[in-house]
N, C-alpha and C positions, 0 to 999 in steps of 0.2 A: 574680235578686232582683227583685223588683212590692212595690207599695206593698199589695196587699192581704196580703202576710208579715208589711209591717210592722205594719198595721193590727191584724192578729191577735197580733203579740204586744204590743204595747201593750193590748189590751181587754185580753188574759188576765192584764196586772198590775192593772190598772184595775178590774176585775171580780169582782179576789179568787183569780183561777185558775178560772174556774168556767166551763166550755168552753160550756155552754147558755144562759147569757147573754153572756157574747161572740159565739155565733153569732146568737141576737136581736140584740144591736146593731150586726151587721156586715149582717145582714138574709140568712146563710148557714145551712151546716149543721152541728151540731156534726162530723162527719165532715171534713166540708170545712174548718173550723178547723184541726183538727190537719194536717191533710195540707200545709196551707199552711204553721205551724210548724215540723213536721220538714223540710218539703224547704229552709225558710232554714237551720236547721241543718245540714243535709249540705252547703249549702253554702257556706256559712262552715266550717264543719266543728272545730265545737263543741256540748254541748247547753248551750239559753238556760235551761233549767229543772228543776227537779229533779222526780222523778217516783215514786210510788207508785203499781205498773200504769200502768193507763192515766192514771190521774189526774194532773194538776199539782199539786205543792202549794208551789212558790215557786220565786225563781228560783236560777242557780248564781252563782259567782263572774265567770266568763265574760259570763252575761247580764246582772246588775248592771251590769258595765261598759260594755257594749253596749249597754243600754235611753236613757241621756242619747242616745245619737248618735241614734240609732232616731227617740226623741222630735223631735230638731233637725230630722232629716231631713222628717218627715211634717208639721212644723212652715213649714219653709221651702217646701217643696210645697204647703201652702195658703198662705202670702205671697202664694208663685207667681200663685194664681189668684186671690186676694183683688186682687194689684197690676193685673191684667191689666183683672179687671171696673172698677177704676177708672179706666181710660182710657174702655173700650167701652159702660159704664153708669153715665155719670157721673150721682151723686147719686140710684142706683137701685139698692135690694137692701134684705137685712136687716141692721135691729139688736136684738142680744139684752142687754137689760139685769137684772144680776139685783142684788136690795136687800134687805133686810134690811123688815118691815112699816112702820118710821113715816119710813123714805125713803121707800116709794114710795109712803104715803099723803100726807103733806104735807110732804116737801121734794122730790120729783119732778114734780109734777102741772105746774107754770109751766113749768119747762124745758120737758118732754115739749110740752105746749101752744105753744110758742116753737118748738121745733124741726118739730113736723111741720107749720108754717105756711110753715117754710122748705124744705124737704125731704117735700113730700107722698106723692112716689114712694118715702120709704122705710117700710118697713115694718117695726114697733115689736114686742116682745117684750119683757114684762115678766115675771119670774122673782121668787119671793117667799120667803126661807128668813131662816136664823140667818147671824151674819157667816162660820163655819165651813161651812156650805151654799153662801153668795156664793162663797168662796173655791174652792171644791170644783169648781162650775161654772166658775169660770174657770180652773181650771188642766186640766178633761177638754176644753175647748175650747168648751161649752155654752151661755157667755155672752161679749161681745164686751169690756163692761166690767160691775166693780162698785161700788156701795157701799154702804159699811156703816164701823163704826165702827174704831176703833187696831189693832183684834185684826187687821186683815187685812194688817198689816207683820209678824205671825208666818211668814209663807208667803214662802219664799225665793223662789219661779216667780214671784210676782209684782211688779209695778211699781208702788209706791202713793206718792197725792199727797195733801196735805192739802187739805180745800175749804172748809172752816168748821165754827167749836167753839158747840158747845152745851150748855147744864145742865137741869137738873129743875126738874120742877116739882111741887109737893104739891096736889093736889086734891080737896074735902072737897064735901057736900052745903050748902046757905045755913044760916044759924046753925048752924055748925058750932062746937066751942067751941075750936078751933085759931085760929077768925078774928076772936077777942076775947081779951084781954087782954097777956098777953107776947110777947114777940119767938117765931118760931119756932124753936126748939133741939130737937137728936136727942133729949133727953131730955123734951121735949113730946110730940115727934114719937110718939117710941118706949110711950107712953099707951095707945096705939088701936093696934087689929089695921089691918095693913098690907096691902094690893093694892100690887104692882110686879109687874116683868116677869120672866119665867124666868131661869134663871140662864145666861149667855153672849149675852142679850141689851139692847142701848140702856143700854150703862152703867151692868149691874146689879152689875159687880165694883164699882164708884165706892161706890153704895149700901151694898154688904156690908163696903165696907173703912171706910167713917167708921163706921158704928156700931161695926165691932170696936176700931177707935183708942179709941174712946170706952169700951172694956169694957161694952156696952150689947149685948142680946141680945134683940133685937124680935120682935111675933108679927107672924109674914107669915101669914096666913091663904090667900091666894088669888096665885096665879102667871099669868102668862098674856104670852102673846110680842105682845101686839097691843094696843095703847094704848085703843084704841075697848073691848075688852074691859074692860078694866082700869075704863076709866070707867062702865060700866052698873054692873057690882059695887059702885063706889064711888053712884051713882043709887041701888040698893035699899040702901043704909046696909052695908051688910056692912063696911063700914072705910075707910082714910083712903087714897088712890092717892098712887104716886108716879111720875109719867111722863117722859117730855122733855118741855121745854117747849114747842118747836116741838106739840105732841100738843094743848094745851089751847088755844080760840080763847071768849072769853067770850060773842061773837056769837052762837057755833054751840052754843056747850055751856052753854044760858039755866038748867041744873039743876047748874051745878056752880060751885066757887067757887075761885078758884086764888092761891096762896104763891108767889111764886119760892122754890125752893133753891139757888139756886146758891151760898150762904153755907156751907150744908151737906155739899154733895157735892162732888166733885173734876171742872173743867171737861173735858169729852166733847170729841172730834174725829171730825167722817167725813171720810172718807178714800175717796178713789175711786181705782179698781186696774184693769187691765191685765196680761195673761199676757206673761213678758219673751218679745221675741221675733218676737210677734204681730203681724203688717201690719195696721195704724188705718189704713181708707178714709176718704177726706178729710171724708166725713160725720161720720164718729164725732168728728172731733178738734174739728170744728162742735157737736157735740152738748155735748161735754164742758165747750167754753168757756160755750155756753150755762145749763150748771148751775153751772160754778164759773168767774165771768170774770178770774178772777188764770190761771186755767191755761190758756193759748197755746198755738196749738199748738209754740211756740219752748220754752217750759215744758217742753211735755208732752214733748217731743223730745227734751232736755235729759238729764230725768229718765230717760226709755228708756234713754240710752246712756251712763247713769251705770255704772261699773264693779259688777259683784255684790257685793249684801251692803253697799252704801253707803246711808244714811239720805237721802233728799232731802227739803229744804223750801226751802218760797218765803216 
C-alpha cells in the first residue's frame, strides 16, 4: 500500500470517476491510475468501486466505508509534513485563501496588508468563487482557510467561526426618488427594477425571504456576484442595487447614493472556515487573528477540537 493508491482513489471520487482527470491531477497516466487502484484492491482484497467495463461509475459498499480512512490517512500525512515545515521554515511557505468577491474586495485587503508586513516570506493566494466554491476548495485541500458567509456551516468537513455580522445596503443614483420623502420600506423598495447579487450569493437568500414575508414579488432586472458590478448598472440608471454595505464607501463611489437596510433585511454573518482535521502553521492562526481579533489562536484551537457536528460561537 503508497500513498500514491490512495491518491488515486480519492481523485477518482473527487473527479466524478473520470480516470482522465484524475490522471491530470495526479500529473500520471490514465493507465497508470487504474493499475494503482486495482492493485490497492487486490490488496485489501475487495473492489472500492463499481464498474461498467473499464469505466468507474461509483463506488461499492466496501469503498464507501473505506474512503473516510483513505481520506484521514492522506490527511494526517500532509499534517505530517505541514508540522515538520514549521519547525524547519518557520514563518515560510504558502497561504491559500479562498473568498467569496466582496470579502476579498473589502473586508480582506487590511488583514492581507497586516499580515504580509509581518510574515513577508509567506506567500499569499487569493482564490475567488461563491460560498459553495469556498467550501469546495477547502474540503479538496485547495485552500488553507475560507470566508464567506452562514452557508459555509452546511459542510460537515469543515470548522467554522463567526468573525462579524453585516447587512445591506440600497444604493440609487443622486436625486434619486427613494432619497426624498418616506422612510425606506420593501414596498418603496419593491417600485424600481432591482440590481442584487446572484442567488447563493452575500445574503441574497436574506433579500428574497423579506420580500416573500412581505407577499411582495419584486422586479430583479439584473444579477451579478460582484458588488462593483452591481453598482455600474445601478451608475447607467438600469435600477435601484442592493449590496452589503461593507460594498458602498461615499468617498470612493462620488455617483452613488446609499440607504442602510439593515431594517429591511435579516442581519448577515461571515464566518471563516478550516478543513477538520487540517495542521494550521503558526502563520495561518497569525493570519486569522489578524482578520477576526476575537479568534485566538486558543479560540481557534478550541473550536478544532470541538466534537463533530457541534455548533461553535465566541
Amino acid at each position: 500500500m503508497n500513498f500514491q493508491q490512495l491518491r488515486s482513489v480519492r481523485e477518482a471520487v473527487r473527479r466524478g470517476f473520470n480516470l482522465t482527470e484524475v490522471a491530470n491531477a495526479l500529473h500520471t497516466s490514465q493507465p497508470g491510475v487504474s493499475r494503482q487502484i486495482r492493485e490497492l484492491e487486490e490488496e485489501l482484497g475487495i473492489d472500492l468501486f463499481v464498474r461498467a467495463g473499464k469505466r468507474l461509475t461509483g463506488l461499492t459498499e466496501p469503498g464507501a466505508q473505506v474512503l473516510p480512512i483513505i481520506e484521514r490517512l492522506l490527511t494526517d500525512a500532509d499534517n505530517l509534513r505541514q508540522s515538520s515545515r514549521d519547525f524547519s521554515e518557520h514563518g515560510v511557505g504558502p497561504l491559500s485563501i479562498a473568498a467569496t468577491h466582496s470579502q476579498a474586495r473589502y473586508a480582506l485587503p487590511s488583514a492581507v496588508k497586516d499580515f504580509r508586513e509581518m510574515f513577508p516570506q509567506v506567500t499569499l493566494s487569493l482564490h475567488q468563487g461563491s460560498p459553495q466554491q469556498v467550501a469546495s476548495m477547502l474540503i479538496n485541500g485547495e485552500a488553507d482557510i475560507g470566508i464567506a458567509t452562514e452557508s459555509l456551516t452546511q459542510y460537515p468537513q469543515l470548522v467554522t467561526l463567526p468573525c462579524y455580522t453585516w447587512s445591506h445596503a440600497v444604493v440609487v443614483p443622486p436625486n434619486h426618488p427613494l432619497l426624498h420623502g418616506e422612510a425606506l420600506t420593501l414596498q418603496r423598495l419593491a417600485q424600481f427594477p432591482l440590481i442584487t447579487y446572484d442567488e447563493g450569493y452575500t445574503g441574497r437568500s436574506h433579500i428574497d425571504d423579506a420580500f416573500k414575508r412581505e407577499g411582495i414579488k419584486p422586479s430583479i432586472v439584473l444579477t451579478a456576484m460582484d458588488a462593483d458590478v452591481i453598482k455600474t448598472y445601478v451608475e447607467l440608471g438600469m435600477g435601484v442595487g442592493i449590496v452589503a454595505a461593507i460594498a458602498f464607501d461615499e468617498d470612493r463611489d462620488l455617483n452613488l447614493r446609499g440607504l442602510g437596510a439593515g431594517h429591511l433585511f435579516a442581519v448577515n454573518m461571515t464566518r471563516l472556515a478550516f478543513r477538520k482535521g487540517a495542521f494550521l502553521r503558526n502563520y495561518v492562526y497569525s493570519f486569522i487573528e489578524t482578520f477576526a481579533p476575537p479568534l485566538t489562536r486558543k479560540v481557534v484551537e478550541m473550536a478544532a477540537g470541538a466534537e463533530a457536528g457541534e455548533q461553535f460561537d465566541i
